[in-house]
C-alpha positions as a LaTeX table, in Angstrom:
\begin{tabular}{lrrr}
\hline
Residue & $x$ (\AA) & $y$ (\AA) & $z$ (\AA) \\
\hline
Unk1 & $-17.91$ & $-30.50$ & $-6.50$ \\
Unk2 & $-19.31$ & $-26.85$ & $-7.61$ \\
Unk3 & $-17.90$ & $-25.87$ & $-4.39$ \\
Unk4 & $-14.98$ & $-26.89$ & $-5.03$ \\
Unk5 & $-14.66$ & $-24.92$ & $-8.40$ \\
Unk6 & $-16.28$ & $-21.99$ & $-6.42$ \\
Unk7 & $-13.05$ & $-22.15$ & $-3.37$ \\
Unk8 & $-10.69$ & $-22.87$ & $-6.29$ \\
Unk9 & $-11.69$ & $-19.49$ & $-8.00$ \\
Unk10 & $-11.64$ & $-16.96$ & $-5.20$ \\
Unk11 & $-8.04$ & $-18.77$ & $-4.71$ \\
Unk12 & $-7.27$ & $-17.66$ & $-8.45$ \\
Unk13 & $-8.91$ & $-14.04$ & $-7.68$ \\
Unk14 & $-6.77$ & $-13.76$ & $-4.55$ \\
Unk15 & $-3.63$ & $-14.38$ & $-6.28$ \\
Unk16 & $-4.28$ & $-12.29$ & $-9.07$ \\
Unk17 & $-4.96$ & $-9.71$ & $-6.94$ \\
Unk18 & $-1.88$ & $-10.32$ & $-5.22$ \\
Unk19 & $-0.08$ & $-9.88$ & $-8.34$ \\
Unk20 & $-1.32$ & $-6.49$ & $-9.68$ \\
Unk21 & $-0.03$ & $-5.42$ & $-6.07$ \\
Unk22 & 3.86 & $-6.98$ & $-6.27$ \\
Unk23 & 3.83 & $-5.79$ & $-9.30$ \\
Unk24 & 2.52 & $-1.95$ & $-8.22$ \\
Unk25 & 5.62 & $-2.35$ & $-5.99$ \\
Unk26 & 7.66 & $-3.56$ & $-8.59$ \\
Unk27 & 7.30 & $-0.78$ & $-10.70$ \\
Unk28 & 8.09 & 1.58 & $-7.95$ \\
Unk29 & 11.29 & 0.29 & $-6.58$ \\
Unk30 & 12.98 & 3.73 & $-7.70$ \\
Unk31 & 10.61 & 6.18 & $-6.90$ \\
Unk32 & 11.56 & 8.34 & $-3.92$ \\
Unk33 & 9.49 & 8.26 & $-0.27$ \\
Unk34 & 7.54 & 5.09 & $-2.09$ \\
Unk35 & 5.69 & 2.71 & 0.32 \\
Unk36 & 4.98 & $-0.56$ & $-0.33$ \\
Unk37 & 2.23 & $-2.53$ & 0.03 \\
Unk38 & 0.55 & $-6.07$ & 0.59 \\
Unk39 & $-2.47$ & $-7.76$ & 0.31 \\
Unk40 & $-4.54$ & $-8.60$ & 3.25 \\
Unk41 & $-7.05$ & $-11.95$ & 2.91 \\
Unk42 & $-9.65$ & $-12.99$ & 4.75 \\
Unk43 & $-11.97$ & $-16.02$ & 4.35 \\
Unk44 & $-15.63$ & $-15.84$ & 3.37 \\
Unk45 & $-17.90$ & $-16.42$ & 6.31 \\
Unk46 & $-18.02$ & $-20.10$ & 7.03 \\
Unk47 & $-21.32$ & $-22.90$ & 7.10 \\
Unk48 & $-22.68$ & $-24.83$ & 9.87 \\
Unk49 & $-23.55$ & $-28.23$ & 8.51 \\
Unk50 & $-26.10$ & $-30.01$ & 10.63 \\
Unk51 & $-27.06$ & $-33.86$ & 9.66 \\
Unk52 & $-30.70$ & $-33.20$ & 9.25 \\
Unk53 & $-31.38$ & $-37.06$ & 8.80 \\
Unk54 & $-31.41$ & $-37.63$ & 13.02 \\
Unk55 & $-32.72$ & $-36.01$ & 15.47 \\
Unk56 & $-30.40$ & $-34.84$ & 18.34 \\
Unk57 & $-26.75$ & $-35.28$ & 16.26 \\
Unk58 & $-24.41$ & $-32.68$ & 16.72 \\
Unk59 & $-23.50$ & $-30.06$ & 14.17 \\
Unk60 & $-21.31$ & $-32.04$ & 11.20 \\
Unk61 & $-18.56$ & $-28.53$ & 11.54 \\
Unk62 & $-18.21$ & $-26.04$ & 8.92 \\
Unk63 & $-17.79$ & $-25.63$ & 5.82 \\
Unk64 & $-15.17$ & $-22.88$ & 4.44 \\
Unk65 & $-16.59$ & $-20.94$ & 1.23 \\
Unk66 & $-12.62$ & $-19.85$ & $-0.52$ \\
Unk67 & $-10.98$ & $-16.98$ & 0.19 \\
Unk68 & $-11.05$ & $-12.88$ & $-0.69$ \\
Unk69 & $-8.44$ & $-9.88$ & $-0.61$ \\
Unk70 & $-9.91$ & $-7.71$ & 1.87 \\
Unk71 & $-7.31$ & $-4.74$ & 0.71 \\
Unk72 & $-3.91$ & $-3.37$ & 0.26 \\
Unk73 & $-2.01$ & $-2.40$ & 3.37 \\
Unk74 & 0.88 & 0.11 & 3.15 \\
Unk75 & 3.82 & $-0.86$ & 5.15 \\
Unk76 & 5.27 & 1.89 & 6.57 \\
Unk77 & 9.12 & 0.96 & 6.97 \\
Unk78 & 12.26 & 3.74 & 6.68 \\
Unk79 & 13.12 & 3.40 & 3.23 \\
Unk80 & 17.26 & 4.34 & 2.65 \\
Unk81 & 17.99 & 7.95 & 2.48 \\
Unk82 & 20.96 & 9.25 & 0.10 \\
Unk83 & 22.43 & 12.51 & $-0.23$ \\
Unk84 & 21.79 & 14.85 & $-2.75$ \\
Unk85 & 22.92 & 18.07 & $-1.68$ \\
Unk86 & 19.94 & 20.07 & $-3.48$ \\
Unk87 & 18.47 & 22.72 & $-0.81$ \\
Unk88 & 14.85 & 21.75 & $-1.16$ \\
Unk89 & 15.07 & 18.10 & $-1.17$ \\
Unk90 & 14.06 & 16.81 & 2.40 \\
Unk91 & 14.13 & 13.47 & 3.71 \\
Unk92 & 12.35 & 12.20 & 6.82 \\
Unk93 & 14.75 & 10.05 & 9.22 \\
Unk94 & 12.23 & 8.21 & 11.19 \\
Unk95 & 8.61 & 7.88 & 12.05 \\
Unk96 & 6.28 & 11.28 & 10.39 \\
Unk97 & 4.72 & 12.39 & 6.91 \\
Unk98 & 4.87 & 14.92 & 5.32 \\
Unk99 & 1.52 & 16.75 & 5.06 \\
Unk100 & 0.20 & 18.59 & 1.15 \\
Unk101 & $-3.14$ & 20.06 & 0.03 \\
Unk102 & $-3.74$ & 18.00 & $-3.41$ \\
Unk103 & $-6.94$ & 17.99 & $-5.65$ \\
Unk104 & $-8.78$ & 15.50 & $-3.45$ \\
Unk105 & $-7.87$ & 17.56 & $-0.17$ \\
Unk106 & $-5.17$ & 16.81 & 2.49 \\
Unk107 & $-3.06$ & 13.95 & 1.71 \\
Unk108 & 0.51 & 12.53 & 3.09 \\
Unk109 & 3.38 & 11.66 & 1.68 \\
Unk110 & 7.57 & 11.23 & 2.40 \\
Unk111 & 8.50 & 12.42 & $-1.35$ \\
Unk112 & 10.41 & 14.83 & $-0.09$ \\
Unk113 & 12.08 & 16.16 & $-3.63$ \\
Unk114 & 10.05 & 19.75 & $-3.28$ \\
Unk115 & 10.36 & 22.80 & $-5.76$ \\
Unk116 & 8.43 & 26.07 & $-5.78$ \\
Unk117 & 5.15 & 26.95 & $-8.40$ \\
Unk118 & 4.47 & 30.22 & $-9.78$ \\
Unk119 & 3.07 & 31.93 & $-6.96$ \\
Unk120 & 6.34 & 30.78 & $-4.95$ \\
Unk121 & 5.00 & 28.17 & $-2.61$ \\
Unk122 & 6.30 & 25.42 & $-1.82$ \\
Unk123 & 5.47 & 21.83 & $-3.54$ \\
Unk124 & 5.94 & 18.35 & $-3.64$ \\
Unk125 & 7.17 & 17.15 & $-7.63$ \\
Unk126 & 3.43 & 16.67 & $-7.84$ \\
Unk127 & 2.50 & 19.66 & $-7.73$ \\
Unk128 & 0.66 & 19.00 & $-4.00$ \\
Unk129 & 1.33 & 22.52 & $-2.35$ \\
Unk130 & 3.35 & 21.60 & 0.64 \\
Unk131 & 1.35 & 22.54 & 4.30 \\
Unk132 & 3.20 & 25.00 & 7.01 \\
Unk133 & 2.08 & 25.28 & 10.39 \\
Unk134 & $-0.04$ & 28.51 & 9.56 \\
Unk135 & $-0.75$ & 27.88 & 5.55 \\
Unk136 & 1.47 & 27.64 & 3.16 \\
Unk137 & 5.43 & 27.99 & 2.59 \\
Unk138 & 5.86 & 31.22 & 0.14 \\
Unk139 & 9.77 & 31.73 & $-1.11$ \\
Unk140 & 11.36 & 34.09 & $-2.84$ \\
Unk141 & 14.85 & 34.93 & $-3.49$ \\
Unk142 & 18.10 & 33.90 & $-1.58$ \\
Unk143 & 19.68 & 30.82 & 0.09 \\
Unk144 & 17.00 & 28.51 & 1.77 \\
Unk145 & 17.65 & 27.23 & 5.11 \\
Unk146 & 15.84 & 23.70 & 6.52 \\
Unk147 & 16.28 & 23.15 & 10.07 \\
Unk148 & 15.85 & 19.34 & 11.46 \\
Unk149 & 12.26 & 20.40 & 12.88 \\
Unk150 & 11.16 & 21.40 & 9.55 \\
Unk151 & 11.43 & 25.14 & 9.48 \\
Unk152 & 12.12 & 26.79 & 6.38 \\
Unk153 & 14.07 & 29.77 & 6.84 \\
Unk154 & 15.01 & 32.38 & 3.62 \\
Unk155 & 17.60 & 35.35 & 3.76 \\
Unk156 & 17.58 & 35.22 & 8.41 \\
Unk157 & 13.78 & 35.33 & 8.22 \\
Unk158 & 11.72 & 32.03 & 9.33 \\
Unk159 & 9.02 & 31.64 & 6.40 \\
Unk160 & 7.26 & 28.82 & 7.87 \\
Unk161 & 7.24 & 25.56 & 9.22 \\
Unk162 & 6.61 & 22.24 & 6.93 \\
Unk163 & 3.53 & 20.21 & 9.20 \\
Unk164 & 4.70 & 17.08 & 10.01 \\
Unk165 & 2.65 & 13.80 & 10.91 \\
Unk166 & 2.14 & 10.52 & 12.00 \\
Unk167 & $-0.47$ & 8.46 & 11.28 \\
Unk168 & $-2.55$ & 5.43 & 12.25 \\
Unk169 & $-0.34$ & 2.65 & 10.39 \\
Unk170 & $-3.67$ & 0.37 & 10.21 \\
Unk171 & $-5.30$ & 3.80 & 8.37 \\
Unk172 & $-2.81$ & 4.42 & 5.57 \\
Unk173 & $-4.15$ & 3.90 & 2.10 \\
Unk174 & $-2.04$ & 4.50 & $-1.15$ \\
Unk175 & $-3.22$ & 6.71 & $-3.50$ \\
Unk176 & $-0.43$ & 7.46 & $-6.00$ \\
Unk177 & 2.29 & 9.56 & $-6.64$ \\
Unk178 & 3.39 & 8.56 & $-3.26$ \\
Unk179 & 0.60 & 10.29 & $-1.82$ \\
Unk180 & $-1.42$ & 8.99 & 0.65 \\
Unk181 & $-4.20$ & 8.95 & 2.95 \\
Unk182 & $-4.39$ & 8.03 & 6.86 \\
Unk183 & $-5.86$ & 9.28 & 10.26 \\
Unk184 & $-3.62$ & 11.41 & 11.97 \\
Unk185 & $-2.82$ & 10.48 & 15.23 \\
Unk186 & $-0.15$ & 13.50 & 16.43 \\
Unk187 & 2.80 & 15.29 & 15.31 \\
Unk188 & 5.48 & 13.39 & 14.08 \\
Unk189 & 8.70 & 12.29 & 15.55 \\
Unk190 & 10.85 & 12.07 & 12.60 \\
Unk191 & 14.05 & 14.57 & 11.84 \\
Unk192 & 14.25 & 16.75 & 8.64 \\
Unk193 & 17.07 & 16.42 & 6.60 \\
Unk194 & 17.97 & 18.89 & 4.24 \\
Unk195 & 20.05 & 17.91 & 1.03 \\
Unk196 & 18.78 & 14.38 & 1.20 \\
Unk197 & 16.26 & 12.03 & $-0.13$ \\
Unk198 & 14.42 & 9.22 & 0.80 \\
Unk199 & 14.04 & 6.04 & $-1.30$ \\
Unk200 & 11.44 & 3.59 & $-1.84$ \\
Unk201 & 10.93 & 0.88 & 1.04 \\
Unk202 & 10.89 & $-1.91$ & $-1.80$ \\
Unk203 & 13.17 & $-4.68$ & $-1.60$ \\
Unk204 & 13.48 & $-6.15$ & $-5.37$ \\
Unk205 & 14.83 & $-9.66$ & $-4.28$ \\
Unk206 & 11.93 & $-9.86$ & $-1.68$ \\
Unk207 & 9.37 & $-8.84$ & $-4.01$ \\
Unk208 & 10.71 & $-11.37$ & $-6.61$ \\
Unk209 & 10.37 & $-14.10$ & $-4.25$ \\
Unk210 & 6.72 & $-13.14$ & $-3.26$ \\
Unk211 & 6.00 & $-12.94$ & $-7.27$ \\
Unk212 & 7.31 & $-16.84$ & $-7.62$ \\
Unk213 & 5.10 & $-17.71$ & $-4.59$ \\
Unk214 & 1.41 & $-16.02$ & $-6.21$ \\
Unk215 & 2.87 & $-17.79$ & $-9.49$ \\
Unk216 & 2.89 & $-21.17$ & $-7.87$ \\
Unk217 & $-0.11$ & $-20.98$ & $-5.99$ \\
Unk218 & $-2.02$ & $-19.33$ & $-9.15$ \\
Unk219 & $-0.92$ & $-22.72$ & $-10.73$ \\
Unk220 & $-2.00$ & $-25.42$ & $-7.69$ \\
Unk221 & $-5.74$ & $-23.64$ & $-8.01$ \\
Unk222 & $-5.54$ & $-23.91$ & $-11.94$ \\
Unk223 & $-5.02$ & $-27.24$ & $-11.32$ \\
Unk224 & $-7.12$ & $-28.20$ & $-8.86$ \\
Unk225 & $-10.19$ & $-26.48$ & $-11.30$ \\
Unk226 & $-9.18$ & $-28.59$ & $-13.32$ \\
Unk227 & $-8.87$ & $-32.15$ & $-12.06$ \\
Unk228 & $-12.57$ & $-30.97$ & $-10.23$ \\
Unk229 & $-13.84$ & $-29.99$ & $-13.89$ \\
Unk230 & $-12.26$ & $-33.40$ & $-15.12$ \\
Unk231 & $-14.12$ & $-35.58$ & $-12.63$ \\
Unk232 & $-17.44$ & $-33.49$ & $-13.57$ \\
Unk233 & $-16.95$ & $-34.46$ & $-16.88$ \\
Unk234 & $-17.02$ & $-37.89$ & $-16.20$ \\
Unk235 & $-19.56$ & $-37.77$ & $-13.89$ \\
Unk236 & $-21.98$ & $-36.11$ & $-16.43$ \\
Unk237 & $-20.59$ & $-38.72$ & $-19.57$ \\
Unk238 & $-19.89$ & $-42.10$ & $-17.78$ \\
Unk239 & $-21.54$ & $-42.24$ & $-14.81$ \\
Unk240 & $-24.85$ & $-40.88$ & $-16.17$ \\
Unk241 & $-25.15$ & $-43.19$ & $-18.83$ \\
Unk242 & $-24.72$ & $-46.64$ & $-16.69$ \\
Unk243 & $-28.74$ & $-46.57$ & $-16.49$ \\
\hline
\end{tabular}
C-alpha cells in the first residue's frame, strides 16, 4: 500500500512537470524562431520478486516503482514565416540555426529579428553577437544586402557571412530567449530570407488539449492517493483494533 502512494506520487511529479513545460510553451506562442518542447518519461528501474517461501519457484515478475520526467526535448519543426520587409530581419526556410556568441559561449537560435550594437556588429534582439564565417558581422552605413546563403553584403562590398547550422535534434536543449544549445552535426541546409520572420512552432489548440490531458491525469493520481490513504486509515483504526 506505501507503494502504491509512492507510484501515485511520481505520477503527480510527472504531470506537474509536464505542466510547467505546456505552459513554458504557452507563454511563448508569439515569440519569433520559438521551439517548443515536451517532456520525455521514463520508468524507475523495475523489481524482481522471487517467492522466497519454496525452493526452485520461478521469479513472481516485477514490480514497477512509478514513473519520472527524464527531460524536456525541443522539437524542432518549421515554425510559419511572415513578411516583414525590415532589412535585417532573417528567417530560416528549412532545416539550420542560426549560430551567436552569448554570455555562456556559443549558442543557437532561429530568432532571426537582428539589429546592430555600438561597435556595429551584428546581433540577435538579445543582444547575442551574431557569428560570420571568419568572426563577426561589422556594419556601417548604407543599404544592407542578405543573400539566401546568408551573406551580408553593405554598399557592393561582402561584409561577412552569417554561420549557419544544423544540429543533432536528440542534442538540442532550450535555454531561453530562444537560444539554445545542441551538437553540431554540419552546415545547415536551410535558405535565408531577408525581410521575413519566423514564428514560434507552437500550436495553441494543441497545447490546450495536452494541458486538459496533464489536468486529468493530475486528478486520477490525486485520487488514487487518496482512496490508498483511505484504506490505510482503516486499516490502522478498524482492522487494528479487532484484537
Amino acid at each position: 500500500m506505501i507503494r502504491g502512494l509512492y507510484i501515485s506520487a511520481t505520477g503527480l511529479l510527472a504531470e506537474s512537470r509536464r505542466q510547467d513545460v505546456i505552459a513554458n510553451n504557452l507563454a511563448n506562442v508569439q515569440t519569433t524562431g520559438f521551439r517548443r518542447s515536451e517532456t520525455q518519461t521514463r520508468p524507475f528501474s523495475e523489481m524482481l520478486l522471487h517467492n522466497t517461501g519454496l525452493r526452485g519457484t520461478p521469479a513472481v515478475g516485477t514490480l514497477a516503482m512509478g514513473t519520472e520526467v527524464a527531460g524536456a526535448r525541443v522539437i524542432d519543426v518549421q515554425g510559419p514565416i511572415t513578411a516583414t520587409g525590415n532589412t535585417l530581419d532573417v528567417a530560416l526556410s528549412g532545416t539550420g540555426f542560426i549560430s551567436v556568441q552569448a554570455e555562456g559561449g556559443r549558442r543557437y537560435t532561429r530568432a532571426g529579428n537582428l539589429g546592430l550594437d555600438a561597435q556595429g556588429r551584428l546581433t540577435t534582439a538579445d543582444g547575442a553577437v551574431v557569428e560570420g564565417q571568419s568572426g563577426p558581422i561589422v556594419l556601417g552605413q548604407g543599404a544592407v544586402a542578405i543573400g539566401a546563403d546568408g551573406t551580408v553584403s553593405q554598399g557592393g562590398a561582402v561584409r561577412g557571412r552569417i554561420r549557419l547550422v544544423t544540429l543533432d535534434p536528440e542534442s538540442i536543449r532550450a535555454e531561453g530567449q530562444s537560444r539554445l544549445t545542441g551538437t553540431e552535426r554540419g552546415p545547415a541546409t536551410a535558405t535565408v530570407r531577408q525581410g521575413f520572420l519566423e514564428g514560434s512552432s507552437v500550436e495553441t489548440v494543441s497545447e490546450m488539449v495536452d494541458l486538459i490531458r496533464v489536468m486529468r491525469s493530475f486528478e486520477v493520481n490525486q485520487r488514487a492517493m487518496r482512496a490508498q490513504d483511505e484504506t490505510l486509515e482503516q486499516a490502522v483504526t478498524k482492522v487494528g483494533a479487532i484484537g
